[in-house]
C-alpha positions as CSV (number, residue, x, y, z in Angstrom):
1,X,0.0,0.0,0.0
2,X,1.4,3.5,-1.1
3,X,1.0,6.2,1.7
4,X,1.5,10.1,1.2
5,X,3.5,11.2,4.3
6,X,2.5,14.4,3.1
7,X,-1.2,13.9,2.8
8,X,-3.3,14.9,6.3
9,X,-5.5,12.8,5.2
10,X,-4.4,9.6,4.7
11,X,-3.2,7.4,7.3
12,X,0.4,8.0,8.5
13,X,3.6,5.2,8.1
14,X,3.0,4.6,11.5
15,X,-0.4,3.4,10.5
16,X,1.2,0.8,9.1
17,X,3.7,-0.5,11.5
18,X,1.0,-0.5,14.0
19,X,-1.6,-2.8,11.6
20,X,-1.7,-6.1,12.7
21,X,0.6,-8.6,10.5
22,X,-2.2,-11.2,10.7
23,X,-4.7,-10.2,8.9
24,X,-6.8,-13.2,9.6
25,X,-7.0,-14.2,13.0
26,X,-5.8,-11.3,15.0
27,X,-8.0,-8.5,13.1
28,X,-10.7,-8.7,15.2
29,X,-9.7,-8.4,18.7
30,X,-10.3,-5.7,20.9
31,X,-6.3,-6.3,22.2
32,X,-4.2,-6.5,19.2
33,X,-1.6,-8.6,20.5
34,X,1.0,-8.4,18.2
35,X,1.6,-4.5,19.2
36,X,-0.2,-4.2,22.9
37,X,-2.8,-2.1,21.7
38,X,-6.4,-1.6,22.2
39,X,-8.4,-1.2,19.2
40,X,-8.5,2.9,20.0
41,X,-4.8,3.5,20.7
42,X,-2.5,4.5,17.8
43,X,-5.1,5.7,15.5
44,X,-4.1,8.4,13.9
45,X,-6.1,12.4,14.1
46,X,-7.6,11.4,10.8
47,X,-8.7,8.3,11.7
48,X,-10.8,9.7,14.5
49,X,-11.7,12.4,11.8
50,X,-13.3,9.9,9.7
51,X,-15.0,8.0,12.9
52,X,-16.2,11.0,14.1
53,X,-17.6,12.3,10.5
54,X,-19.1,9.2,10.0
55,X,-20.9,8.4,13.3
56,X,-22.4,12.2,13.2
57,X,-23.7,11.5,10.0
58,X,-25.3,8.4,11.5
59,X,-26.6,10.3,14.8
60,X,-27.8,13.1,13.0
61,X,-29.6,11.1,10.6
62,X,-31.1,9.3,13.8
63,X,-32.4,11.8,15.1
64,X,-34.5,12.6,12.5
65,X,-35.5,9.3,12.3
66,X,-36.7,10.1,15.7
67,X,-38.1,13.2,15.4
68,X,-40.5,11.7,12.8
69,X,-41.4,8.5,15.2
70,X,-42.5,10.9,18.2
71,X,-43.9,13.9,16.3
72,X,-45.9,12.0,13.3
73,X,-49.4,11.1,15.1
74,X,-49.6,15.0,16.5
75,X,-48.5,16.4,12.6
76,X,-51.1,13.8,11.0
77,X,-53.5,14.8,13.3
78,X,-53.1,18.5,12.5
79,X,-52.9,17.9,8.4
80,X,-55.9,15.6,8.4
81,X,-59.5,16.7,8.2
82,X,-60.7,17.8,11.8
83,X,-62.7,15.0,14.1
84,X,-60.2,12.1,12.8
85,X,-60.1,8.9,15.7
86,X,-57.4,7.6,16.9
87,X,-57.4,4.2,14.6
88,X,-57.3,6.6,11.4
89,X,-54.6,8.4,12.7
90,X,-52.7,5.4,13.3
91,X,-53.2,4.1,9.7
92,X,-51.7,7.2,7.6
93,X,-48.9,7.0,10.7
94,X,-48.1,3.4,9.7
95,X,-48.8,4.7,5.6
96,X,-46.0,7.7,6.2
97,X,-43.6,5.2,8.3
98,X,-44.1,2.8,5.1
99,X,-43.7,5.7,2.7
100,X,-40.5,7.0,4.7
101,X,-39.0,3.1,4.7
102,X,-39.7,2.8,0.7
103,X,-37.8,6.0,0.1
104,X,-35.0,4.5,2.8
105,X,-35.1,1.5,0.9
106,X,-34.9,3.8,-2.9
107,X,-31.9,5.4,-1.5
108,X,-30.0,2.9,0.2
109,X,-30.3,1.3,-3.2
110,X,-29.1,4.2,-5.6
111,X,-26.4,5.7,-3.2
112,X,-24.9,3.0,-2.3
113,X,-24.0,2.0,-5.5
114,X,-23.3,5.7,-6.3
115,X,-20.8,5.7,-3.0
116,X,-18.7,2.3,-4.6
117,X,-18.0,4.1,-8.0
118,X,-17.6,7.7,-7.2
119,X,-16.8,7.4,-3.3
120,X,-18.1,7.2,0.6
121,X,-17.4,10.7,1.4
122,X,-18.5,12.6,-1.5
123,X,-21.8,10.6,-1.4
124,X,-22.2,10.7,2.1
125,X,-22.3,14.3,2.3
126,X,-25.1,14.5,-0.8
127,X,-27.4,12.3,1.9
128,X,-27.1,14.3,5.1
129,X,-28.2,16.9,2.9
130,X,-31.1,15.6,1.5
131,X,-32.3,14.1,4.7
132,X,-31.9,17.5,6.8
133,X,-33.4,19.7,4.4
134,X,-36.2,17.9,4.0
135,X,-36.8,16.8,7.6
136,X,-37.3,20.6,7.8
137,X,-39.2,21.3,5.2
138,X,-42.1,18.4,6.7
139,X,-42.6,21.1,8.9
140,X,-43.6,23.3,6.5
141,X,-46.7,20.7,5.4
142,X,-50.1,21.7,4.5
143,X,-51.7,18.6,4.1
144,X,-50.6,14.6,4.4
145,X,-49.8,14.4,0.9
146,X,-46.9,17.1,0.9
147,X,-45.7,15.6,4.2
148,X,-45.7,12.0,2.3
149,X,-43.8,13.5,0.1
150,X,-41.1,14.9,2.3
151,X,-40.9,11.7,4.4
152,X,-40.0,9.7,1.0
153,X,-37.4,12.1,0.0
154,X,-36.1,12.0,3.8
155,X,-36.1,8.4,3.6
156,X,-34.0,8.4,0.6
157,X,-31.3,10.2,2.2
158,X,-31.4,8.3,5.0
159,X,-31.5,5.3,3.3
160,X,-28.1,6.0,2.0
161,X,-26.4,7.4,4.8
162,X,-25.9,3.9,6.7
163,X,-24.2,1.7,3.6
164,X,-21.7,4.5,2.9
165,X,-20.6,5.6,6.7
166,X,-20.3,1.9,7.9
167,X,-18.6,1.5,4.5
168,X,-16.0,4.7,5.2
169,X,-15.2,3.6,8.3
170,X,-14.9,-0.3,7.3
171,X,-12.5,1.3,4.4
172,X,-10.4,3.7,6.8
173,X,-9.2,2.2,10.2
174,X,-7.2,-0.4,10.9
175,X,-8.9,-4.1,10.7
176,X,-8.0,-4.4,14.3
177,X,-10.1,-1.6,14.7
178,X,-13.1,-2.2,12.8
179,X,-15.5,-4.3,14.3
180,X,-15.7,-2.1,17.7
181,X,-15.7,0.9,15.9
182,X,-18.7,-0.2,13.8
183,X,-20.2,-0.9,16.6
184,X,-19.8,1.9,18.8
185,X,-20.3,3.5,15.7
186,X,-24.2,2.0,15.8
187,X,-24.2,2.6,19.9
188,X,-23.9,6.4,19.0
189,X,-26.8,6.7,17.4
190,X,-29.0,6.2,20.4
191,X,-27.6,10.1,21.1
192,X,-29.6,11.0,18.0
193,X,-32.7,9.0,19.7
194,X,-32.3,9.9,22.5
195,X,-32.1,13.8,22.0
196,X,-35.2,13.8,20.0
197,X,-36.8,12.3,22.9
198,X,-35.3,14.9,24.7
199,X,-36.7,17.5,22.4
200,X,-40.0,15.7,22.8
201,X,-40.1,16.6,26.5
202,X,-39.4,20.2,26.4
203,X,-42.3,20.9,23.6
204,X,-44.4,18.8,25.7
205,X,-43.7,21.1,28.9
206,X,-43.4,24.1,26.8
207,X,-47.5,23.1,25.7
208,X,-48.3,22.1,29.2
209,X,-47.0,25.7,30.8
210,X,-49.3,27.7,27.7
211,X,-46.0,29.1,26.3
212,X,-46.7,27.3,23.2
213,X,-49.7,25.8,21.5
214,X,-49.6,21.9,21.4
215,X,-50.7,22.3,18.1
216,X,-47.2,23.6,16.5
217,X,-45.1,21.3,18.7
218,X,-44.3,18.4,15.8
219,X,-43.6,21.5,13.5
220,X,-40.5,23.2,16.1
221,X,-39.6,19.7,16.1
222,X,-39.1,19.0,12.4
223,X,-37.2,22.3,12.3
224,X,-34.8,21.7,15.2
225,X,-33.9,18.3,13.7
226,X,-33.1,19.3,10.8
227,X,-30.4,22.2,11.8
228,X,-27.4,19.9,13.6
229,X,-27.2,17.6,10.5
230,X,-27.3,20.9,7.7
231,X,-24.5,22.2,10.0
232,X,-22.8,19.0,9.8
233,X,-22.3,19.2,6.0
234,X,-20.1,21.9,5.7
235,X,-17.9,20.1,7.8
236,X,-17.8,16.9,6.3
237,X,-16.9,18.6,2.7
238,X,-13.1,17.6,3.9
239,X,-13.5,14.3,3.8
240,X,-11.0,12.2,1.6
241,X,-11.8,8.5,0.2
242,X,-10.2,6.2,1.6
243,X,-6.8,5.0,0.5
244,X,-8.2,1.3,0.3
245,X,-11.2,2.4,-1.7
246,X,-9.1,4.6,-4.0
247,X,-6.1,1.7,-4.8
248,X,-9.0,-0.4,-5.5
249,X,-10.7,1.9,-7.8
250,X,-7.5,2.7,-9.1
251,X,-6.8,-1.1,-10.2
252,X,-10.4,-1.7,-10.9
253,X,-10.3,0.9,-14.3
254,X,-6.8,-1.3,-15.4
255,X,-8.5,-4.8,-15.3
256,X,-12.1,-3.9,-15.8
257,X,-13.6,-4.7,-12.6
258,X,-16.7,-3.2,-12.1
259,X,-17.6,-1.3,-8.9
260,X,-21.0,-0.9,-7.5
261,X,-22.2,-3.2,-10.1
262,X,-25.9,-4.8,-8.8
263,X,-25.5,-7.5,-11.5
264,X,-21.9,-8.4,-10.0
265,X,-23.4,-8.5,-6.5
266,X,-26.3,-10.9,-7.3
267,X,-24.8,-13.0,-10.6
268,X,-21.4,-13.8,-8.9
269,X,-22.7,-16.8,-6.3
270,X,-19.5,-15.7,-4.3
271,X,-21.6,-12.5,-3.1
272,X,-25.3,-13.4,-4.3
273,X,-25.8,-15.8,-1.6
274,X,-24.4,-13.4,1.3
275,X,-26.6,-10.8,-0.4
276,X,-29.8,-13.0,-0.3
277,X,-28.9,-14.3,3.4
278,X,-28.0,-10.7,4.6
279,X,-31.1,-9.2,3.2
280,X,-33.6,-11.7,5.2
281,X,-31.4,-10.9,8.2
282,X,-32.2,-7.4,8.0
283,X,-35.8,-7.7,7.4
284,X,-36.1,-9.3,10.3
285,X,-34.7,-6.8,12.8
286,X,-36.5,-3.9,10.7
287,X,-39.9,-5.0,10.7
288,X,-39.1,-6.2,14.4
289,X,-38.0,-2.2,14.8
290,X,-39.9,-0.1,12.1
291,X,-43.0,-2.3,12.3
292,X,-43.6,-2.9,15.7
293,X,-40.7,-1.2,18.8
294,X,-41.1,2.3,17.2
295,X,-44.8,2.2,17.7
296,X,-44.7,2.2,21.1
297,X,-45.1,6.0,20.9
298,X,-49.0,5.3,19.7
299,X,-49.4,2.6,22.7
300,X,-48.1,5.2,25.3
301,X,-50.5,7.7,23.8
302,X,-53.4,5.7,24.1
303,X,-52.4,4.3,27.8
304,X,-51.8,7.7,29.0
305,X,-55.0,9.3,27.5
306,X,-57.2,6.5,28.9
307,X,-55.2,7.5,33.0
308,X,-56.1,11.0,32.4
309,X,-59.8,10.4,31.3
310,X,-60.1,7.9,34.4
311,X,-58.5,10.5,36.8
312,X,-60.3,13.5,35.6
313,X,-63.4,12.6,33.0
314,X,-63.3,16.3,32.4
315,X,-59.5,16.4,31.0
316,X,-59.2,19.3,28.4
317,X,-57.1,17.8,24.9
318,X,-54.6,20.5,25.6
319,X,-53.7,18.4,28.8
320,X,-53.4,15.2,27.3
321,X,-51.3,16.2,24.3
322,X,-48.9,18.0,26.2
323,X,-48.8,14.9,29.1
324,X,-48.3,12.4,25.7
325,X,-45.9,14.6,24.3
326,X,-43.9,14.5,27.7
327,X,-44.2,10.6,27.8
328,X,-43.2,9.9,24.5
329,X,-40.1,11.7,25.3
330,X,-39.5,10.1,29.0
331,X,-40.1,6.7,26.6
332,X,-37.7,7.9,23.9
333,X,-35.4,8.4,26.1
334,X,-35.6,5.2,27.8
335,X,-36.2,2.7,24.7
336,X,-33.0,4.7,23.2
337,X,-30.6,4.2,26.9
338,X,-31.6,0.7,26.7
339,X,-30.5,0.4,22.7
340,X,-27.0,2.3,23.3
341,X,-26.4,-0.6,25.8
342,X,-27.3,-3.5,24.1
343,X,-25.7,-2.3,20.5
344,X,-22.4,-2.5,22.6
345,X,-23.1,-5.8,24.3
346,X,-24.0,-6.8,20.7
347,X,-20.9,-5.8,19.4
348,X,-18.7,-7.6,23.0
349,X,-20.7,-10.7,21.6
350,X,-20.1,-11.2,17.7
351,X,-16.4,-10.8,19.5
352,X,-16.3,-13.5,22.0
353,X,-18.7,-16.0,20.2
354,X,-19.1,-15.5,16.6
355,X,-21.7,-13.0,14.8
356,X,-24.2,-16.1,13.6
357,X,-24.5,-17.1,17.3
358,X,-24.7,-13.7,19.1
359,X,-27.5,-12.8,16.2
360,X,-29.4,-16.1,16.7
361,X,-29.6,-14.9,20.7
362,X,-30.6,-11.7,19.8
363,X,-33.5,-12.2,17.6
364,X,-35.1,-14.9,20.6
365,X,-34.4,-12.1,22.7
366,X,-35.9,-9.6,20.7
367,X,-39.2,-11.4,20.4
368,X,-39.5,-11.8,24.0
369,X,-39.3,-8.3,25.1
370,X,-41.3,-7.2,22.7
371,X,-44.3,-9.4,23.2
372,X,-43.3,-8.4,27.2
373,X,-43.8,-4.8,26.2
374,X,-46.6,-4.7,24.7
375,X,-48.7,-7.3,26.6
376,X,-47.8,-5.7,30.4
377,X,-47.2,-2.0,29.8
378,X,-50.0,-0.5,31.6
379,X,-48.3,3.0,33.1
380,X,-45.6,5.4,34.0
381,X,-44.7,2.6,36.7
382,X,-43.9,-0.1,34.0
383,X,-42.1,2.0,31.5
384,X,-38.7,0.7,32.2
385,X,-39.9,-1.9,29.9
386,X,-39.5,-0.2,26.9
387,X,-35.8,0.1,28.0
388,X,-35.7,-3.9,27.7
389,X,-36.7,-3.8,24.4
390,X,-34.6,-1.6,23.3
391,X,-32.0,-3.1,24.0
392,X,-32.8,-6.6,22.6
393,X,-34.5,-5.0,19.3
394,X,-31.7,-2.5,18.4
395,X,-28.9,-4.6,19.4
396,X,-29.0,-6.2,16.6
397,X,-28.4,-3.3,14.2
398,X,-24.9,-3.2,16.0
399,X,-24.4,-6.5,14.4
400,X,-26.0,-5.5,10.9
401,X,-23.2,-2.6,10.8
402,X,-20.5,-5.3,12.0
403,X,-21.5,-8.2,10.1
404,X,-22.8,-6.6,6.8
405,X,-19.6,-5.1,5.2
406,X,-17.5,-8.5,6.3
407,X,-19.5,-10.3,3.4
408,X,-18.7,-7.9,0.6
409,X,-15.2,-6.6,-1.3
410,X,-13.9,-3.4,-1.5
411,X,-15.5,-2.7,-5.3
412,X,-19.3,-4.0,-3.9
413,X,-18.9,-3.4,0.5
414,X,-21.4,0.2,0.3
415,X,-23.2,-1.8,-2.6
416,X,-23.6,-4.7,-0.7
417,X,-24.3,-3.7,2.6
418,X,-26.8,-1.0,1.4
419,X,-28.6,-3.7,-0.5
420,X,-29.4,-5.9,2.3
421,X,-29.8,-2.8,5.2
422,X,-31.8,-1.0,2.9
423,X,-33.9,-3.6,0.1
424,X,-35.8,-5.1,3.5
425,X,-37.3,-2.0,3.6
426,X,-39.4,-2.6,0.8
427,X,-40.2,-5.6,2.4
428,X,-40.2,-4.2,5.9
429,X,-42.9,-1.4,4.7
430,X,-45.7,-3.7,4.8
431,X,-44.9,-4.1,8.8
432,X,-46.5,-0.7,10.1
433,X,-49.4,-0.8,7.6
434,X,-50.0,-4.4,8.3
435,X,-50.1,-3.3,12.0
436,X,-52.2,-0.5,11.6
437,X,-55.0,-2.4,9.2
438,X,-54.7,-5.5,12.1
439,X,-55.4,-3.1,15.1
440,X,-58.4,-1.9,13.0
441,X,-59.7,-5.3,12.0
442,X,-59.8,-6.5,16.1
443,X,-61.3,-3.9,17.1
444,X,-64.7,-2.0,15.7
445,X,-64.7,1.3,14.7
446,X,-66.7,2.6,17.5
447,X,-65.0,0.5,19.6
448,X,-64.5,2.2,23.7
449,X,-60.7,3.1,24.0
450,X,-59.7,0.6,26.5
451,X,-60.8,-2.1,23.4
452,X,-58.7,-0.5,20.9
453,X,-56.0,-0.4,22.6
454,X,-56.1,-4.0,23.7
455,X,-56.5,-4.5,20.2
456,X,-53.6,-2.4,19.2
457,X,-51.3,-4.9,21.8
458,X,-52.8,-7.6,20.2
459,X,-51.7,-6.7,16.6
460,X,-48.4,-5.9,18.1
461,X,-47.7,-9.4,19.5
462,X,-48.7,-11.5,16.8
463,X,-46.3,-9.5,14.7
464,X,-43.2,-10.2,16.7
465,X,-43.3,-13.2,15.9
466,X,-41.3,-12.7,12.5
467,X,-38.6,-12.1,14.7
468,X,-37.6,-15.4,14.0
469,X,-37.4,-15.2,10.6
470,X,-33.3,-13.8,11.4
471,X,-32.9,-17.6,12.3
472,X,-33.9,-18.8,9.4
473,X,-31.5,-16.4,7.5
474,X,-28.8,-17.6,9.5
475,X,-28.5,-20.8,8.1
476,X,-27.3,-19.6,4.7
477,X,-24.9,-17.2,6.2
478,X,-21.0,-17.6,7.0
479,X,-19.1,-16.9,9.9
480,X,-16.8,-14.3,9.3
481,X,-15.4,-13.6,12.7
482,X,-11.4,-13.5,12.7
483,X,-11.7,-13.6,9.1
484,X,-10.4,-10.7,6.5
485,X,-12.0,-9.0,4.8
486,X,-13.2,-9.8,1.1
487,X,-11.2,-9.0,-2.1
């Protein structure tokens, strides 16, 4: 490998003599012990550059993610016709979540191809942008059709921000460094969650204390979602493509090798079966997440509306927004403590056992506190449970951002991983309208509260069963730990 000593942005000599010798068995272990180092000690300033560039990227675009979970029933309820219930609200909620996870799935697709042949950095910063401008602009709605519209395009971006920064960083460290650093990489965006959540909290106090009107809550914020990752931009213009990426592109033109070729990726049965296996994996955990765990906002809306009305039968709606508003953050908050935890004991366990068995623990677990959340929440004084499944459900999308760019080479590893992150998603956008259309069918129409909601729980269990479906992916799937990677 040719370094530039000159070049801030490529890794130093010292980069080198550091690397472990064995790439095979040594290149995954947190203590590299062929130089006495941790996985963090002697990276260089532009290693951490990249790290850092990439995991805001990923935050950022969490948090939007987020915004749009715990803001979307209050902005559907304020672009629908007036006198809307509660069931009908939920349905265009799961119709914009599935809208938003078509458009993640569009864009995972076309930029991470784009990110193989033209590079990570340079595409990674055309994503952020789309995503924050038009998580800003959904404020700026008028009616659910404009807002479906600005959810897709959001998706999009989003869609191709995770391929392309778990790529970069894949691309860019050491290989004794990568797996934890994907990982914490995927930890770190429980800060996005969880600051959303946090945001959550102060519009619902801000409604409660008459300073604002509950009605423009979801609007402030859309807006304040979308200004860190805009800001972010600017700075990630000084990215450079990695030096791995660039040899490999370099060599590719010489012998004809195509990058970010989809027919490459699913006609060579060297990557076709890992693409196949991959993409079942992921469908799993994101109709486990997208379809069921981030519509716990809607069941702590209905629990805590139902309290009120039993305390106080005379409870004005400008109470009970600002009180759900509040919840949903506390709840954010809490799902989101409980995923940052469990990404990282994800990642400690593709380490020690193996990634096929620490993902075959995970989805069992992920069923269970699922089905335990939904069944037993009944208050404030059970909501801790919402931190148990986050951290069985989103510990697995540690192992998605470990696992996924293991099974692919240099010319297809954005392609690749996008494909099977992202593809699911057209899969995994039946999940919240299948919920919402499944709530509606147990329950009548003019059903009492209490009964819809029972019926929403319902709906909610018998989906989490497809958790298991990431078992049956499994079995087509190698084991890469203390392997190389691909080339």
């Amino acid at each position: 490998m040719t370094i530039d000593k000159n070049n801030p942005y490529h890794p130093s000599s010292r980069d080198v003599k550091n690397a472990d010798p064995d790439e095979g068995a040594a290149a995954d272990r947190t203590v590299d012990e062929s130089a006495g180092l941790r996985w963090w000690q002697g990276l260089t300033s532009y290693h951490w550059f990249v790290f850092a560039m990439a995991s805001m990227a990923w935050v950022f675009d969490c948090l939007d993610q987020q915004v749009f979970i715990l803001a979307r029933g209050e902005a559907l309820k304020a672009l629908l016709p007036p006198g809307t219930d509660g069931p009908v609200i939920n349905q265009y909620a799961g119709y914009s979540t599935s809208i938003f996870m078509i458009g993640w799935a569009t864009g995972g697709l076309i930029f991470g191809s784009i990110g193989d042949r033209i590079g990570r950095a340079k595409t990674l910063a055309i994503t952020v942008l789309m995503y924050s401008l038009c998580t800003g602009l959904s404020a700026f709605s008028t009616g659910w059709l404009d807002f479906f519209i600005y959810r897709f395009i959001t998706g999009m971006g989003v869609g191709g921000v995770f391929g392309l920064a778990v790529a970069l960083v894949a691309d860019s460290l050491p290989d004794r460094s990568r797996t934890p650093a994907l990982g914490l990489l995927q930890a770190l965006s429980a800060i996005g969650n969880i600051t959303a959540g946090i945001m959550s909290i102060v519009v619902g106090k801000l409604g409660a204390a008459g300073t604002i009107s509950p009605n423009i809550g979801w609007k402030i914020m859309f807006l304040f979602g979308a200004l860190p990752a805009f800001l972010c931009v600017f700075i990630q213009w000084r990215l450079k493509e990695p030096e791995k990426w660039v040899n490999a592109r370099r060599e590719g033109k010489l012998t004809g090798v195509k990058f970010g070729s989809y027919s490459t990726l699913l006609g060579d049965a060297r990557w076709s079966k890992s693409a196949i296996g991959g993409l079942l994996l992921c469908v799993a955990g994101v109709i486990g997440v997208w379809g069921i765990g981030f519509f716990s906002p809607e069941l702590i809306n209905g629990v805590i509306e139902l309290q009120l009305k039993k305390d106080d039968p005379n409870v004005s709606v400008e109470t009970i927004k600002a009180t759900q508003s509040t919840w949903r953050g506390y709840n954010g908050i809490i799902q989101n403590t409980g995923a940052f935890f469990g990404m990282i004991a994800f990642t400690y366990l593709c380490q020690r056992i193996g990634r096929k068995k620490a993902f075959a623990i995970g989805f069992i677990a992920a069923m269970v506190a699922t089905i335990t959340f939904f069944r037993t929440f009944n208050g404030i004084s059970t909501i801790w449970l919402s931190g148990v499944m986050g951290f069985c459900q989103l510990a697995l999308f540690a192992g998605f951002a470990v696992y996924l760019p293991e099974l692919f080479p240099t010319r297809l590893r954005s392609t690749g991983t996008s494909f099977c992150y992202n593809v699911g998603r057209y899969v995994a956008a039946t999940g919240p309208i299948t919920l919402g259309e499944l709530a509606k069918l147990l329950a009548p129409k003019d059903a009492p509260l209490e009964m819809k909601l029972q019926a929403f729980r319902d709906a909610c269990t018998y989906m989490s069963f497809f958790f298991l479906v990431g078992l049956i992916a499994l079995l087509f799937l190698p084991e890469t730990r203390n392997k190389p990677l691909p080339e």
